[in-house]
N, C-alpha and C positions, 0 to 999 in steps of 0.2 A: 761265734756263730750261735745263734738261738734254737731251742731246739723246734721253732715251728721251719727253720729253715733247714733246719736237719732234714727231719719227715721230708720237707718237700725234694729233695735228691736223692730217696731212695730208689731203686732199681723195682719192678712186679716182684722178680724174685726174695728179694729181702725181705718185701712186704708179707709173702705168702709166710716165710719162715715165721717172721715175727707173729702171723695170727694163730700160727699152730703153737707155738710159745706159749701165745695167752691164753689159746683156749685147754693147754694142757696144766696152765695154770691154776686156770677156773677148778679144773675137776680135779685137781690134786687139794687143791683148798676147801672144795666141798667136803672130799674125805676127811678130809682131818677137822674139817669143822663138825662135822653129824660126831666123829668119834669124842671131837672135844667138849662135844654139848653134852653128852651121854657121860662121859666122866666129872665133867664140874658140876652138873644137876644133882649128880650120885654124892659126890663130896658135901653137897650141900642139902643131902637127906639123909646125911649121915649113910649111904650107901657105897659100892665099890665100882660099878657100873661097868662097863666090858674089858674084862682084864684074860682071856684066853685065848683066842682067835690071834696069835702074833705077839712081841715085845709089847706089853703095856698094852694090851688087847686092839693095837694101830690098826690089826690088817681085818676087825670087825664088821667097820664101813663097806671095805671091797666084799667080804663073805654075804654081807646083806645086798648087794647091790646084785652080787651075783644069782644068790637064791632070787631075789625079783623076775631077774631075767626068764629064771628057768621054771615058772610058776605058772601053771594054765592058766590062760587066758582067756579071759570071759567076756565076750560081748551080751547086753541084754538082746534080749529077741526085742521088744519096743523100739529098740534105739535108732535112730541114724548111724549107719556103720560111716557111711564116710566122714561124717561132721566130729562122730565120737573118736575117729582114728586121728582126725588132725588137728583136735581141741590141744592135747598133751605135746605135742611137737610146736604151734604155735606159743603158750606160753614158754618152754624151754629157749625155742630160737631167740628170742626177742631179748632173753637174760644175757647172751650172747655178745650179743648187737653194741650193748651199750660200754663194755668194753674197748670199743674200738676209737673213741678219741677220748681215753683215760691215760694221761701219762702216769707209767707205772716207775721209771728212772729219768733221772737225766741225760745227757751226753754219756754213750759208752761206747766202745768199740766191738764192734760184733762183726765175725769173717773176715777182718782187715779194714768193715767200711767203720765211718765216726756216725752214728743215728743214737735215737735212742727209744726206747722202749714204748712205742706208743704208734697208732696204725697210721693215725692220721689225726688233722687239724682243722676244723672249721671256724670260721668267723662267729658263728651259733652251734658251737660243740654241745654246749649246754641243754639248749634247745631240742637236739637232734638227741638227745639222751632219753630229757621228757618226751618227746615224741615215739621212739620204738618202745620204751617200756609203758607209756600205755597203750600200745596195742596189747600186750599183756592179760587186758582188761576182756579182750575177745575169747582169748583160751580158755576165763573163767568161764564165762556165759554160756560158751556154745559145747562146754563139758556139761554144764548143767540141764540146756536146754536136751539134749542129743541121748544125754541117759535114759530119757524115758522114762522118766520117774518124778514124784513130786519130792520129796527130799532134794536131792539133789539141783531140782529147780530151784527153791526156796534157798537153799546153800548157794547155788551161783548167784540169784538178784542179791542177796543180801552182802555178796563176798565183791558184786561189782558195784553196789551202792557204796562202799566200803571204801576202796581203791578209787574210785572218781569223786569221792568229797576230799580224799586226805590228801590225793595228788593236787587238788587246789591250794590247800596252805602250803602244800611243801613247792608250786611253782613262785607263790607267795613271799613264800620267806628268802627265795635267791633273786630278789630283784633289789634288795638292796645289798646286796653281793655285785652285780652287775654295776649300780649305781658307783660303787664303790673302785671298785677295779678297775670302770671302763672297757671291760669289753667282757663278748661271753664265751672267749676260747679258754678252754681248760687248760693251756698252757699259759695262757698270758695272765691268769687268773691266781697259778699255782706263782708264777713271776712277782705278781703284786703283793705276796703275800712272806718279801724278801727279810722286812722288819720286825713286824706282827702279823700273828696268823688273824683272820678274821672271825675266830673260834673267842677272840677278846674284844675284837673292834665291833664286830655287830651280833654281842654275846645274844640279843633276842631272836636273832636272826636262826642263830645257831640250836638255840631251843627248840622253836617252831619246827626246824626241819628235822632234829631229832626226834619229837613226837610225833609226825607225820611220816617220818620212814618207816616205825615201830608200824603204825597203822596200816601202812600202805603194804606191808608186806604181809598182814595177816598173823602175826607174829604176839604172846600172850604180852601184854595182858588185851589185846586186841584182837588173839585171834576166835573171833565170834561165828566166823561163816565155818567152825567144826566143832562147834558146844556139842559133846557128846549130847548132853540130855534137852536136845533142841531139833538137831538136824542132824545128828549122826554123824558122817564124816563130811558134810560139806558136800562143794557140787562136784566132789570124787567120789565119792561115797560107791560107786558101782565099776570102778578101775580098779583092774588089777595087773598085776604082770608089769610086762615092762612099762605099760601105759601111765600106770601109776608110779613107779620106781621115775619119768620123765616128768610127772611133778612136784616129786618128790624133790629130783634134782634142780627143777626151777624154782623151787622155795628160797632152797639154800646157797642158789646162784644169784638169785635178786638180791638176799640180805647179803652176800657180800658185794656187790655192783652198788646198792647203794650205802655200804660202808666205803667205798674205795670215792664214791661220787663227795659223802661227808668228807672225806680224807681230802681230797682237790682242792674242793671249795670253802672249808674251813678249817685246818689243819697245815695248811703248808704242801698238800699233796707229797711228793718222795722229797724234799727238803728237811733235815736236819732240824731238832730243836736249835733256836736261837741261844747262840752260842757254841753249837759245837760244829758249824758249818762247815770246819776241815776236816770230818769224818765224810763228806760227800766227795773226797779224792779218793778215799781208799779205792782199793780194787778195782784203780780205772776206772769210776763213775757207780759200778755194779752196787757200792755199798747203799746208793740210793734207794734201792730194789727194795734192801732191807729194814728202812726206815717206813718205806710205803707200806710194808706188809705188817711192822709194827703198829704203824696208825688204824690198818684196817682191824688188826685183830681188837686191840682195844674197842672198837666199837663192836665187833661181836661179842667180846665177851660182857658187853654192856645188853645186846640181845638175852645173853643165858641170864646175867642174873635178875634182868627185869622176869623173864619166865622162872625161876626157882624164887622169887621173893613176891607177888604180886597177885592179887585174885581175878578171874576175869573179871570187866565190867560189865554192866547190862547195856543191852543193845543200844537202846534210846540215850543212854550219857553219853555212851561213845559217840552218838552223832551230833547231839550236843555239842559235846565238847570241841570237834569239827568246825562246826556252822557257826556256832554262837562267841566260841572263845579266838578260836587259831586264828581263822579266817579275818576278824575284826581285829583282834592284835595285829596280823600283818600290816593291814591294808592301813595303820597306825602307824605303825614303824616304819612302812613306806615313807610316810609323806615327813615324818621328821630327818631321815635319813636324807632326804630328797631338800629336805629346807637347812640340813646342816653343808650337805655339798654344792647348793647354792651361796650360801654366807662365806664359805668356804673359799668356791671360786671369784667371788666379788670384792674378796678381800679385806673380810668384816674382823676387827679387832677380836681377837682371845675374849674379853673382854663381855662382848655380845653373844658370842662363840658357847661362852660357861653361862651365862646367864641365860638363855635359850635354851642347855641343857638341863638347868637345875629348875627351870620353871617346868617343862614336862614332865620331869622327876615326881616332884613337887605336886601337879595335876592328876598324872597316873595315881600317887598314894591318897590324896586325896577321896577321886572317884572310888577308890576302892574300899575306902573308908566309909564313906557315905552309906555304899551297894551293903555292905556284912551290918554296919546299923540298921538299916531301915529291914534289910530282913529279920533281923532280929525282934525287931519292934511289931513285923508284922506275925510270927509268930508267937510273940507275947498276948497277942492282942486276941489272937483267932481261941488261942488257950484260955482265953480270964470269960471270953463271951462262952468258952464251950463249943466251939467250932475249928476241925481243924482240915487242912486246905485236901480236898480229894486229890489221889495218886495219879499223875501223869500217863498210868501204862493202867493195866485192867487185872484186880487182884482177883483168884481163885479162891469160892467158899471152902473152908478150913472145915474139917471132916464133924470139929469140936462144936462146931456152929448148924452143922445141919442135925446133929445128935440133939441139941439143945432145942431145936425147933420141933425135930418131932415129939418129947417130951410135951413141950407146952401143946403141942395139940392136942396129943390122945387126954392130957390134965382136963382140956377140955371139953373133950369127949366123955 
């Protein structure tokens, strides 16, 4: 039996149990991921990072979540109380949400029935994932707009400019994922991926939506909408208490929803590296659990060390990098992925098959050869005349430049 035919026999009540499972999931994993972020940054500053608060400083997370809790509360007197009370509870709920057609095991046995670990299954699981996390996109905005403050405005436009350009490469790059698998349930998807993961089969695929998670979550070296020496903290910037402590929690429940989303879609989801498939009997199915949560972490811990290794970028590349690069590699890899599983199902020899590969190949290096010459050539050029190309963003007179100016004048004088 498969497990979308599982899900569909389950009873209200199993389903209830199972959400409380996942959602007490979620916040056991946030703990221990805020605690593990704070210990592997420390390691890799040469520092010791929370080692008191419990065994291995574990129960640090909770002491902080709890101090949140019990922290006055501050509304500004400008604000919209209502809009500002249910900015932080929208982004939280919607991290929530996208858990719900994530298979987290396979077949197991739970209270006697045979299901497995996953709430539910649509036809467009995929879909329905990109759709509630960006509404996301709401809790940034109406935290910004509702503080009453320009900070915090300037930190929301630029934190939802942010998240609606990245969410386009990243719905981008899983459309030849769908192409691929044929369909867009997250079961059937994790199903198709019995051989090779698609973490090898559509390796561009897999890039794309790696650096557009990184983005989409706000997350260094993208996280731009809280440059201390910009915008302060972003469009939180005037939450405290527990208001703040619930976006807190929605940061770090997005980056793992969309590690667990990478994990489905290009990792095999709770499936076993190839070849050790007979560890997914262990313990009744449960050892699956463990494999899922293995795959999730690794990409967290691929979150901490891009933040311990990496300097933020400036605003404008980031969005570059967006519009100009991700966006058009996709909508490229589209269409070859699209004209491989065309030749594919028409039954075009190997043959035609590798030659259609090796010619894109072959094109891609090309163009890109051409692009790093001719730039080259064009700053050679601008250098030999004495000209060289004005800066894209708007530089600040330098203190050394206006000292030197008033010299020459009073010289003059």
């Amino acid at each position: 039996m498969t497990t979308a035919e599982l899900i569909g026999q389950d009873p209200g009540w199993l389903i209830t149990v199972k959400a409380f499972m996942v959602f007490g999931l979620c916040v056991i994993l946030t703990l221990i991921a805020i605690w593990a972020e704070r210990r592997i940054v420390a390691r890799m500053q040469m520092r010791l990072g929370p080692n008191r608060t419990g065994k291995f400083g574990l129960l640090q997370s909770l002491a902080d979540g709890v101090k949140l809790a019990f922290k006055e509360d501050l509304i500004p007197k400008a604000a919209d109380k209502i809009i500002f009370v249910l900015a932080p509870l929208i982004s939280v709920t919607v991290c929530f949400l996208a858990f719900a057609v994530i298979p987290i095991s396979g077949p197991v046995s739970l209270f006697g029935r045979q299901t497995a670990m996953q709430l539910t299954d649509l036809p467009v699981a995929v879909l329905y994932i990109l759709a509630v996390t960006s509404i996301g996109v709401y809790g940034i905005v109406l935290a910004g707009w509702s503080s009453g403050s320009v900070y915090p405005l300037l930190g929301g436009l630029r934190s939802s400019a942010q998240v609606i350009s990245y969410e386009i490469s990243l719905g981008l790059s899983l459309v030849a994922v769908f192409i691929y698998a044929g369909s867009m349930s997250t079961s059937e998807i994790v199903a198709a991926q019995d051989r090779f993961w698609f973490a090898l089969v559509l390796f561009p695929s897999f890039v794309i939506f790696v650096i557009s998670m990184v983005g989409e979550t706000n997350r260094a070296p993208f996280d731009l909408a809280e440059a201390e020496g910009e915008l302060v903290g972003g469009f939180h910037t005037e939450y405290s208490s527990l208001k703040f402590a619930l976006f807190f929690l929605a940061e770090y429940v997005n980056i793992i929803s969309v590690s667990a989303l990478a994990t489905t879609l290009f990792l095999g989801g709770y499936r076993a590296v190839p070849g050790l498939g007979f560890t997914e009997a262990w313990l009744g199915g449960w050892f699956t659990v463990f494999w899922f949560l293995g795959k999730v972490s690794l990409f967290f811990f691929f979150f901490i060390w891009l933040r311990g290794t990496l300097p933020r970028l400036r605003y404008d590349q980031f969005m570059k990098l967006g519009w100009k690069v991700l966006i058009p590699s996709s909508l490229a890899w589209i269409l070859v992925v699209a004209t491989l599983r065309v030749l594919t199902a028409e039954g075009a020899s190997q043959f035609i098959i590798g030659g259609f590969t090796l010619g894109v190949v072959l094109l891609v290096l090309a163009a890109s050869t051409l692009y790093e010459r001719s730039k080259v050539k064009r700053q050679a050029f601008l250098h030999n005349i004495g000209e060289m190309p004005e800066p894209s963003f708007p530089l600040p007179v330098m203190p050394t430049a206006r000292k030197n100016e008033r010299l020459v004048i009073e010289s003059h004088e």
